[in-house]
BAFI-440627 format. One line per 4 residues: number of its first residue (from 1); their letters; for each residue x, y, z of N, C-alpha, C, O. Coordinates in pm, 1 decimal. Each point is the difference from the previous one (the first is absolute). Layout:
N
NUM	A	X Y Z X Y Z X Y Z X Y Z ~ ...
END
This chain:
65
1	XXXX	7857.7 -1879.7 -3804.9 -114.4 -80.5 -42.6 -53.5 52.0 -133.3 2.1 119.6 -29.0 ~ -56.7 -228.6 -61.7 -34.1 52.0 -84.7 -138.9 109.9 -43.8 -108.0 -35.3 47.4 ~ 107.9 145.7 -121.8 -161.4 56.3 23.9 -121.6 -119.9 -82.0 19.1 -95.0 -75.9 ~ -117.4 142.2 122.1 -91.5 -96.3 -10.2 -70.6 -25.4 -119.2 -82.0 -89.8 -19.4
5	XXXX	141.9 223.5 -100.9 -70.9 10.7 -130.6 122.2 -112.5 -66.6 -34.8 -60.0 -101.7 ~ 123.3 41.9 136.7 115.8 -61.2 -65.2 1.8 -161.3 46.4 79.1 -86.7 -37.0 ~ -191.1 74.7 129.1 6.9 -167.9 11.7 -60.4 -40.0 -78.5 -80.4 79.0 -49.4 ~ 84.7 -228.8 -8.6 -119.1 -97.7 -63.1 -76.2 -49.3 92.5 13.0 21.1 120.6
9	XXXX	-125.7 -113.4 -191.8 -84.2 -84.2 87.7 26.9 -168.5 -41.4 23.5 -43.3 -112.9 ~ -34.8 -36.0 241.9 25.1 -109.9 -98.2 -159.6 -80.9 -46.6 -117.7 -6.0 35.6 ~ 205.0 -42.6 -131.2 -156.5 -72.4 -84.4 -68.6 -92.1 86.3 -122.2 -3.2 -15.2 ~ 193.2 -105.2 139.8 -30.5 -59.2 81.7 -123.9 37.1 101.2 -117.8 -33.5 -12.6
13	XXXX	180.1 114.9 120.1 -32.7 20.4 78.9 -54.2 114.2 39.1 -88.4 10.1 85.1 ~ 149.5 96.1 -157.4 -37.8 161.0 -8.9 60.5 94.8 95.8 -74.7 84.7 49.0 ~ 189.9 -86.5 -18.0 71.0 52.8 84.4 79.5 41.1 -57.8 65.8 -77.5 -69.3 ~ -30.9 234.3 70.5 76.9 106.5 -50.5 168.4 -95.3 7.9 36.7 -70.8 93.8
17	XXXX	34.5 97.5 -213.8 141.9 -40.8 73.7 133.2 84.3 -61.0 -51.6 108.4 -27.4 ~ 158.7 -100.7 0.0 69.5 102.0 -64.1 35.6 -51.2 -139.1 21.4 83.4 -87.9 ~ -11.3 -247.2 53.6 4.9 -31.9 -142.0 0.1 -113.4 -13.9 49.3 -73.3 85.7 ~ -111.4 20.9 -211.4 -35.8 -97.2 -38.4 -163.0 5.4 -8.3 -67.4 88.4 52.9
21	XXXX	14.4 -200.1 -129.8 -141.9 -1.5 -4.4 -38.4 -100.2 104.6 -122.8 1.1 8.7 ~ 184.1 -100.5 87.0 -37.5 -123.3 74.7 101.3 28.5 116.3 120.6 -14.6 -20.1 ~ -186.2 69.6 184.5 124.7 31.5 47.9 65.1 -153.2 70.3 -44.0 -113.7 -17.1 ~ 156.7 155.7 95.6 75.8 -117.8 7.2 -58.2 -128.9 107.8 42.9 -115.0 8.4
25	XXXX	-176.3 192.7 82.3 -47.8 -110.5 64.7 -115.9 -48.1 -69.7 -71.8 -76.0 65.1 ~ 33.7 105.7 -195.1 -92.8 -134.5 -50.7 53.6 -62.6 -84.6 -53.8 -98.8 -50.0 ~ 213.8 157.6 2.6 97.8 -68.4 -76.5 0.5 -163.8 85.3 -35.9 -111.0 -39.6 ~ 95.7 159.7 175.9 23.0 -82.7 46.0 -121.0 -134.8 56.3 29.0 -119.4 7.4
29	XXXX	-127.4 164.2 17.3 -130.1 -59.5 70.2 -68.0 -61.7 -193.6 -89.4 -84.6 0.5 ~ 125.1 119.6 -95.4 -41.7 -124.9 -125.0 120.9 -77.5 -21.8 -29.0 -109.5 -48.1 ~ 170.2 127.4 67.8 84.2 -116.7 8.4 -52.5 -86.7 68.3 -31.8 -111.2 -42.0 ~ 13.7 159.7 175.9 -6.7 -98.6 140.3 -176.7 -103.3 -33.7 -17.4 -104.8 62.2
33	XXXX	-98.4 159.0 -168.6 -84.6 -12.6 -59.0 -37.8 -96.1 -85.1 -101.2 -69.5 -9.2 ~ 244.4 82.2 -77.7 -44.7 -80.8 -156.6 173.9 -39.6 -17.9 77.4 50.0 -81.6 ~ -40.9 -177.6 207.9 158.0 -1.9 -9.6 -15.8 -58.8 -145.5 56.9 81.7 -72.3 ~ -86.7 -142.7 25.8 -3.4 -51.7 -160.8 84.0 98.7 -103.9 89.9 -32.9 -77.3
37	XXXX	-155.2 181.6 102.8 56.3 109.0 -93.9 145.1 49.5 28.9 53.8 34.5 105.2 ~ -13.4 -41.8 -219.2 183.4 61.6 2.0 -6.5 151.8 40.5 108.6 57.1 9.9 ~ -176.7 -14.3 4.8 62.2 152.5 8.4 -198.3 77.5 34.4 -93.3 -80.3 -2.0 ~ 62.5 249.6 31.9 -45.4 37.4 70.1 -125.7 23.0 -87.9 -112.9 20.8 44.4
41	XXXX	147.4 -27.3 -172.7 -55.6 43.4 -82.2 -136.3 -100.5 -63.5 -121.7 17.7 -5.4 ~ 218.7 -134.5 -39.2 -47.3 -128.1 -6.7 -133.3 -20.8 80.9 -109.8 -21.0 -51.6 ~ 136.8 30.4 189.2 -67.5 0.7 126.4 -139.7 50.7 -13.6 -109.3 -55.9 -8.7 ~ 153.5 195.3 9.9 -138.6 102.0 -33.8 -58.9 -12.6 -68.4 -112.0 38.7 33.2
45	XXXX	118.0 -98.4 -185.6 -58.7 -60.2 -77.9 -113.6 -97.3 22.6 -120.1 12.0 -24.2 ~ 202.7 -130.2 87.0 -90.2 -113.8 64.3 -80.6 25.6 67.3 -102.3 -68.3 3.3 ~ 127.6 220.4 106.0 -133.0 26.3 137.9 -99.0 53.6 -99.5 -122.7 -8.3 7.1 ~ 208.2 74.4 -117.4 -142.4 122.9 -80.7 -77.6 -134.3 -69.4 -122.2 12.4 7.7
49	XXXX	175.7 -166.5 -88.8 -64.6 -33.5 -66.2 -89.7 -54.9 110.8 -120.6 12.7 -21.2 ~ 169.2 -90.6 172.8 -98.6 -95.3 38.7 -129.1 125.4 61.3 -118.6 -31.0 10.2 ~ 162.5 143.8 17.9 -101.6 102.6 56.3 -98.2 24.7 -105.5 -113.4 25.0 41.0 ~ 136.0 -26.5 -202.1 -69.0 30.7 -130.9 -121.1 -128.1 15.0 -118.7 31.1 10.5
53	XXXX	170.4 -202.1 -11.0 -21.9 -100.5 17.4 -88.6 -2.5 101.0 -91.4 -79.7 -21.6 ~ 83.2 145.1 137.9 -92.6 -6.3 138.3 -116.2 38.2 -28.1 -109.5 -54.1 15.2 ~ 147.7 174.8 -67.5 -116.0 105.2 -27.0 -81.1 -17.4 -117.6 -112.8 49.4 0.2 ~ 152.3 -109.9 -95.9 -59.7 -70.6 -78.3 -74.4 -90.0 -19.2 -75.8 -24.2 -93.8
57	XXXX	109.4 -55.0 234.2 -47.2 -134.3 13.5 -140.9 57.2 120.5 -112.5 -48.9 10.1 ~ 152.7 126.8 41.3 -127.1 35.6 97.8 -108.2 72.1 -113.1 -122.4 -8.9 9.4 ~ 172.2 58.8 -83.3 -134.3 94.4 -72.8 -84.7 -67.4 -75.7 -109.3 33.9 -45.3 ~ 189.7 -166.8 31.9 -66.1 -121.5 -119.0 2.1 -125.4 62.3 63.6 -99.5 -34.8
61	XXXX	-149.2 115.2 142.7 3.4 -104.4 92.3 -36.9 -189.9 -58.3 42.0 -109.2 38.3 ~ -176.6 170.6 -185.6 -41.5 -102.3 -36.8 159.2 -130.4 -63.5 11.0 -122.3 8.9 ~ 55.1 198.6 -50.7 135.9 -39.7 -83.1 66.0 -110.0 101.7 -52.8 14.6 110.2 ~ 154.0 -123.9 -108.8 54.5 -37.2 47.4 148.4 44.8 -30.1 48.5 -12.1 -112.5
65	X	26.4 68.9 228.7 120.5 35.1 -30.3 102.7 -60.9 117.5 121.2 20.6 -7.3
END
């Protein structure tokens, strides 16, 4: 097993993993998400912009978004 100073975290979810920055089950759970996007990356993009978009839209409630 790997030691624990030598894992990453993923940007997702926050769970230690041995590599990569996105481990392979939120790889998989934004395909299954945003089938529109070609690939995993694409994906993550779209959750970070509509999550940017949410939060934006709640803080500036007067705005129509």
């Amino acid at each position: 097993m790997e030691k624990a100073e030598n894992l990453k975290v993923c940007k997702r979810c926050r769970k230690r993993q041995s590599k990569g920055s996105i481990c392979q089950a939120c790889k998989t759970e934004l395909l299954s998400n945003f089938e529109a996007a070609a690939d995993w990356q694409i994906a993550y993009e779209m959750e970070r912009a509509q999550l940017y978009t949410s939060k934006y839209c709640r803080e500036n409630e007067e705005s129509d978004c």
